[in-house]
C-alpha positions in Angstrom: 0.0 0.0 0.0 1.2 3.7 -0.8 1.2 5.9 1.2 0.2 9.4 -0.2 0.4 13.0 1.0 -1.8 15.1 -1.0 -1.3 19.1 -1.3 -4.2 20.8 -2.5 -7.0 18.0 -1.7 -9.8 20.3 -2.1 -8.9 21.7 -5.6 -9.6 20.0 -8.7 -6.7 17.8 -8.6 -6.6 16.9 -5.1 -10.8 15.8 -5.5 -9.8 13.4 -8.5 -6.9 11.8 -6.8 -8.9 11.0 -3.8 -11.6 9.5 -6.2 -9.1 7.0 -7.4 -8.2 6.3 -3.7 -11.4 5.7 -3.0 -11.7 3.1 -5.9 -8.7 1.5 -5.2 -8.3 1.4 -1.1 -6.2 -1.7 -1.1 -4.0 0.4 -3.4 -3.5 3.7 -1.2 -3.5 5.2 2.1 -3.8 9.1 3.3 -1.3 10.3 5.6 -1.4 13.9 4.9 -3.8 16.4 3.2 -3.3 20.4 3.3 -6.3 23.0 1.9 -6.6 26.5 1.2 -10.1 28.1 2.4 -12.4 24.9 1.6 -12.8 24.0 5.4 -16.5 22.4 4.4 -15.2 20.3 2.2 -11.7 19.8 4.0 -14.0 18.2 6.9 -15.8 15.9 4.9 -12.0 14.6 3.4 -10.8 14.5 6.9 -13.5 12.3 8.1 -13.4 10.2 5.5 -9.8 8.9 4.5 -8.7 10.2 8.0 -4.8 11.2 7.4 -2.6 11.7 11.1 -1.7 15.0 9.4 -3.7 18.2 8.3 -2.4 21.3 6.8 -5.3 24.6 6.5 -4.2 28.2 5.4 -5.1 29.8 8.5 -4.3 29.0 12.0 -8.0 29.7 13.1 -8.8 27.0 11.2 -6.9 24.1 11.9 -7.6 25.3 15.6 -11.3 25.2 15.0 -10.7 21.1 13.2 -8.1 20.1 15.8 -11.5 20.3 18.5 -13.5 18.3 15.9 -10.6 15.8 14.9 -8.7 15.2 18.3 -7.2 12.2 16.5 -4.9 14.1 13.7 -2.5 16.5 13.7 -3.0 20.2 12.5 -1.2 22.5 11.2 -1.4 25.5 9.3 0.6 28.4 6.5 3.3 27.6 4.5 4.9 25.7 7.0 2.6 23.4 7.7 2.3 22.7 4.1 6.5 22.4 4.1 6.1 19.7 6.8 3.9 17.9 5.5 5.9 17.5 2.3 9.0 16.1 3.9 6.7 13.8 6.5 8.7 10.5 6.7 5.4 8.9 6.6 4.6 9.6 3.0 6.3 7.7 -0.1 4.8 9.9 -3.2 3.9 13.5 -2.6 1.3 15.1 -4.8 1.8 18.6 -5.4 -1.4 20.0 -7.4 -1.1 23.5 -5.5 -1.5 26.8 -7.4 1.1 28.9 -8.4 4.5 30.0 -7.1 3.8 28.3 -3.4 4.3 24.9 -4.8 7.8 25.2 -5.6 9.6 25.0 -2.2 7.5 22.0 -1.1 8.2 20.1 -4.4 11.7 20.7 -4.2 12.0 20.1 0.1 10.5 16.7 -0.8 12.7 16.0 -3.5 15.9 16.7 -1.3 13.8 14.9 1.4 13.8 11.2 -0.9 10.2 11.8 -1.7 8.6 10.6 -4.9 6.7 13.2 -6.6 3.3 13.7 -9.1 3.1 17.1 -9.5 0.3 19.4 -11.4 1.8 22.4 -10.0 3.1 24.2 -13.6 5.4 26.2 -11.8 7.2 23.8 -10.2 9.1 23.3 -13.5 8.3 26.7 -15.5 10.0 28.9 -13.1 11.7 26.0 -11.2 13.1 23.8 -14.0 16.4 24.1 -13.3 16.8 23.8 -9.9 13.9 20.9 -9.2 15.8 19.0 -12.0 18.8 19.0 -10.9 17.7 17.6 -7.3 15.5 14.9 -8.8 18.5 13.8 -10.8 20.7 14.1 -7.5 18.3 12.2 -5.7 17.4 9.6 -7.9 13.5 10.4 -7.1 10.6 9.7 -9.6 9.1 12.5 -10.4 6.0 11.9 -12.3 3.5 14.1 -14.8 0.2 14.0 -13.5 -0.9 17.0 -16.4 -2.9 14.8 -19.1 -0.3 16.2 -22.0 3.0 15.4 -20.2 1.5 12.0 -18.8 1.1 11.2 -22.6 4.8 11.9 -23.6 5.4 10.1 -20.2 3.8 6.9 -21.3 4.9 7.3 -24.9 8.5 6.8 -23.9 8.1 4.1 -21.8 10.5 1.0 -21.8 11.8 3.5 -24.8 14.7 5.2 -22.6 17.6 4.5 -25.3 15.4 5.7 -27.9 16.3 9.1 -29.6 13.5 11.6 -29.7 13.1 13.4 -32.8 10.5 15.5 -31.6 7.2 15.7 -29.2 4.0 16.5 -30.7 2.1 18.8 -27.3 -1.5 18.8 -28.7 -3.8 21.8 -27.4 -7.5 21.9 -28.3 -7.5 25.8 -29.3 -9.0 27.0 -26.9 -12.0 29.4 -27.6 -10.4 31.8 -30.4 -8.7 29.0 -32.4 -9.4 30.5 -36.2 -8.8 33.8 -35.1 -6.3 36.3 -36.6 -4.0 39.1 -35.1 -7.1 41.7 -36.3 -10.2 39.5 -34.5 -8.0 39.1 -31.4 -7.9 42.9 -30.9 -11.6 42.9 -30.4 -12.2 39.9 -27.6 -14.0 40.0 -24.6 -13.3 38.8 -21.5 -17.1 37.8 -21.6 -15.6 35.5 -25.2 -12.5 34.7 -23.4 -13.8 32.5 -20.4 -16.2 30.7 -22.3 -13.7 27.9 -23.1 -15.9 25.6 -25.8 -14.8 22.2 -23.8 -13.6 22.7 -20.3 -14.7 24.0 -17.6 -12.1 25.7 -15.2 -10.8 28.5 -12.7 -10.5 32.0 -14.8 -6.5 32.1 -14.9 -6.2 29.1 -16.5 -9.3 29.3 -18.7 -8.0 33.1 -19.8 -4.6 31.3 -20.7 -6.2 28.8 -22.5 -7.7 31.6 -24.4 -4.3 33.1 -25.1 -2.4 29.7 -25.7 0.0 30.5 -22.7 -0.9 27.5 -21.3 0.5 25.5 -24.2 3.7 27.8 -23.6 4.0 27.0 -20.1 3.7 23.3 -20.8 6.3 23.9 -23.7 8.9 24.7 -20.7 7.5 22.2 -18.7 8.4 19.5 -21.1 11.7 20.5 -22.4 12.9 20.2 -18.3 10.8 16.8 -18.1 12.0 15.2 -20.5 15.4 17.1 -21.1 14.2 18.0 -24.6 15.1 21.3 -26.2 12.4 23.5 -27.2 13.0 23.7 -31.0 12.0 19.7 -30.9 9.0 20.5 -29.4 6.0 21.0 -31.9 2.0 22.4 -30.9 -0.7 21.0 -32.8 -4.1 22.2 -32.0 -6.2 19.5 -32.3 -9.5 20.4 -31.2 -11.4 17.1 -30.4 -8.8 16.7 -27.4 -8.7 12.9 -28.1 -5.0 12.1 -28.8 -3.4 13.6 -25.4 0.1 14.4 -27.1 2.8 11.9 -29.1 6.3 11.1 -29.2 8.4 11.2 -32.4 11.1 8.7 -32.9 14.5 8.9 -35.5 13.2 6.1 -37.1 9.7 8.1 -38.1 7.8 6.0 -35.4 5.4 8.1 -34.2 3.5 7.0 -30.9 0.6 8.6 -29.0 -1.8 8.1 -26.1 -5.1 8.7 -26.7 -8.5 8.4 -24.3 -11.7 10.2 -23.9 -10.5 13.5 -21.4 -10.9 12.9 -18.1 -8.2 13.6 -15.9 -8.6 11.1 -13.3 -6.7 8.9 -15.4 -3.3 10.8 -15.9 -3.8 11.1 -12.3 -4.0 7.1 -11.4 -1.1 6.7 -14.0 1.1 9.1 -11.8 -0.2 7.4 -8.7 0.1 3.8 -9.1 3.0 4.2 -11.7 4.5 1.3 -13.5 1.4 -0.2 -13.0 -1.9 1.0 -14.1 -4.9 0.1 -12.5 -8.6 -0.2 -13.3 -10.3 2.4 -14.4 -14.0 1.4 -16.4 -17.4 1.4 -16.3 -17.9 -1.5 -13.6 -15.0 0.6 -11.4 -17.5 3.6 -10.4 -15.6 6.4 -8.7 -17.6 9.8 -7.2 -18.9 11.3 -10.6 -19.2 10.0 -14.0 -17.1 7.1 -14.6 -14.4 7.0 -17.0 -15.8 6.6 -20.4 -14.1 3.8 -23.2 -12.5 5.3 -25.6 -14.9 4.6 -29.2 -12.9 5.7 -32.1 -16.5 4.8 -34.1 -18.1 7.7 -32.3 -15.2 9.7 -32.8 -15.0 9.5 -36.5 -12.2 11.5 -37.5 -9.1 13.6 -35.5 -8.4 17.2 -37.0 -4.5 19.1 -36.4 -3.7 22.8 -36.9 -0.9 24.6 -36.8 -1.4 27.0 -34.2 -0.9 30.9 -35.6 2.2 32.6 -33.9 0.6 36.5 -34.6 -2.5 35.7 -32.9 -1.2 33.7 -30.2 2.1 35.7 -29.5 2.0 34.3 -25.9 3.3 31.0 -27.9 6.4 32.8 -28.9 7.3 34.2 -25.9 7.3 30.9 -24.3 9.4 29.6 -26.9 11.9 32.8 -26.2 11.7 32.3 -22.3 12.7 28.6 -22.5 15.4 28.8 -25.4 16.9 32.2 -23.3 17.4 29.7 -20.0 18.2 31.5 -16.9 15.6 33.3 -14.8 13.4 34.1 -18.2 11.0 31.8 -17.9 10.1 33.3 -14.4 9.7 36.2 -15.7 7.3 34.8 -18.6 5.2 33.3 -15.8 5.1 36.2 -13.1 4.3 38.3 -16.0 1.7 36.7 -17.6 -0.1 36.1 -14.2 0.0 39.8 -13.4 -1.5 40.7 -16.7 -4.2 37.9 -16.7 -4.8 39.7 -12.9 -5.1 42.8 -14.6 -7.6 41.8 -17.6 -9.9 39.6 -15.0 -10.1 42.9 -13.6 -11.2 45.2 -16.6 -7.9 47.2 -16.7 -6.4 46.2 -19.7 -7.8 44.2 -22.8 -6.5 40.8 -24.1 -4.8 41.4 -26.5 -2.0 43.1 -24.3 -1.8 40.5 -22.1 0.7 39.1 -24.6 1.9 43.0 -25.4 2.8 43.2 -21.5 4.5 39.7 -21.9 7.0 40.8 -24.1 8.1 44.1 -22.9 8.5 42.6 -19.4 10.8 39.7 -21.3 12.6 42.5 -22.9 13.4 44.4 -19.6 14.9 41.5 -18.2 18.8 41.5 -17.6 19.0 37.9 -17.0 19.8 35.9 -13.9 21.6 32.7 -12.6 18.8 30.3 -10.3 20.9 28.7 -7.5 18.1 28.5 -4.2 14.3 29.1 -4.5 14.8 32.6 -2.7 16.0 33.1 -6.4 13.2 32.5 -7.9 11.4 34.4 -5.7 13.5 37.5 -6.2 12.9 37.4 -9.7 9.0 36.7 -9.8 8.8 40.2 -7.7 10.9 42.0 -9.5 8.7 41.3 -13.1 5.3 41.9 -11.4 6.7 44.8 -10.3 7.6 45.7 -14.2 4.2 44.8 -15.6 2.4 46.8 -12.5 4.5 49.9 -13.8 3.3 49.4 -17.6 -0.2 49.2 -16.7 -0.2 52.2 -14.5 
């Protein structure tokens, strides 16, 4: 039985991977799970997979849960969550936080010996470097629970002295795929969070809209899988059936495909080599996982994605072929203008506008410590604040 410390159990992530623990019991156990503000839903996680240790944002509550749960440990902040990443107790760590505050607990556990599935992009977009360099150090799986990178993941299984020619990162288009440069100008943010297949939190649905998040999984993978970027190819494809492919140097081309439903990325990373079951007899909370029926499907369509208007894309590609602290400063950035267009202050298109003149401010840095990072991160919100005011 694995044991599993989940951080983030009451976001997206964290509810799906405790669905596949709750299909497969004999497979897992719980010894830690941390939240943010979801206490009603924290308490109904705590009393039913009952970890020995809980990590809430504030103190107040994981005071007001230690009276209810006198049985398990609380704590509380960032600390709490650091602690419960290196627990002793916990073989595989799953890090599905959101944004920046997932780094230092992916990489304490990775120093710690931990094995890791992380969902936490920046983990490897602003952390690529230095997480890499301590899973390799370490010796520690670290395992894609995102549905794209499980895909290459899977592809190059039992494949390790295999040479890549290239990876083919699908993207469905999001909601402005056919657009031009000239019909970008014009969108809403009304048009832009009304993604045409998902349903998801406004940052990433708004960089879905822009393509960033195809960028941001562009860095991800060229760390991953120690890949340069040039060998990394989009293809919009917009019935989001084949989940991303590998490219041999014989012309082998393999791909995973399924019907989307994250819940199985997330079992790959969890039970990992093995796979478990995952069909219609093998109910979990929701809809089960649906067959795949390439009858039903009838046919797969792939576009090349257009760099003018998508010029989030390119940046990406710039960040992650630049090295050093760019890619930071692509994702601090981009998060600060997304900020700003959620909140009426700019329109989309500059998003990507505010992208690039933060990249092009940069004088470039060397990432030796996550207090690095950190630096960096401030020091490009600061620069898209000033453009905006």
């Amino acid at each position: 039985m694995k044991n599993l410390c989940i951080l983030g159990s009451t976001g997206s992530i964290g509810r799906q991977c405790l669905d596949v623990v709750r299909a497969h019991r004999s497979e897992f156990s719980v010894s830690s799970l941390t939240c943010g503000r979801n206490t009603d839903l924290f308490r109904e996680q705590l009393k039913e997979f009952k970890p020995a240790l809980a990590v809430c944002a504030e103190k107040a509550d994981a005071e007001r849960l230690t009276a209810e749960f006198p049985g398990i440990r609380f704590l509380y902040g960032p600390e709490g969550i650091l602690e419960a990443a290196v627990d002793p107790s916990a073989q595989l760590v799953v890090n599905s936080l959101l944004g920046m505050m997932g780094i230092r607990p992916t990489y304490e556990a990775v120093l710690a010996g931990k094995d890791i599935a992380f969902a936490n992009k920046e983990t490897l977009v602003a952390g690529g470097s230095l997480i890499m360099d301590a899973v390799k150090k370490t010796g520690v799986n670290f395992l894609p629970v995102d549905s794209e990178h499980s895909a290459i993941f899977q592809c190059l299984q039992g494949r390790a002295d295999n040479r890549i020619r290239r990876i083919i990162l699908t993207a469905s288009g999001g909601p402005f795929r056919g657009f031009t440069k000239e019909q970008m100008r014009a969108v809403t943010k009304e048009q832009a969070l009304k993604h045409p297949r998902w349903t998801m939190g406004a940052k990433i649905t708004i960089d879905s809209a822009t393509m960033m998040n195809k960028g941001l999984e562009i860095i991800e993978a060229s760390w991953l899988f120690d890949v340069p970027a040039s060998k990394i190819d989009v293809h919009v494809h917009p019935e989001s059936i084949l989940h991303s492919a590998v490219e041999f140097m014989d012309g082998s081309v393999l791909g995973q495909m399924g019907n989307p439903d994250m819940r199985v990325p997330i079992a790959y990373a969890l039970s990992w080599p093995k796979r478990l079951e995952l069909t219609e007899d093998n109910v979990m909370e929701g809809a089960a996982v649906r067959p795949l029926d390439l009858f039903s499907v009838g046919s797969l369509h792939f576009e090349k994605p257009d760099p003018e208007a998508f010029p989030c894309l390119a940046q990406a590609y710039r960040a992650i072929e630049a090295g050093k602290s760019y890619p930071i400063v692509l994702n601090a950035a981009n998060e600060e203008a997304v900020a700003a267009f959620l909140a009426d202050r700019i329109r989309f298109y500059q998003i990507g506008e505010l992208v690039e003149k933060a990249m092009d401010s940069h004088k470039p840095a060397d990432i030796t410590c996550v207090d690095d990072i950190l630096a960096v991160e401030r020091e490009a919100r600061a620069s898209v604040l000033g453009e905006i005011q």
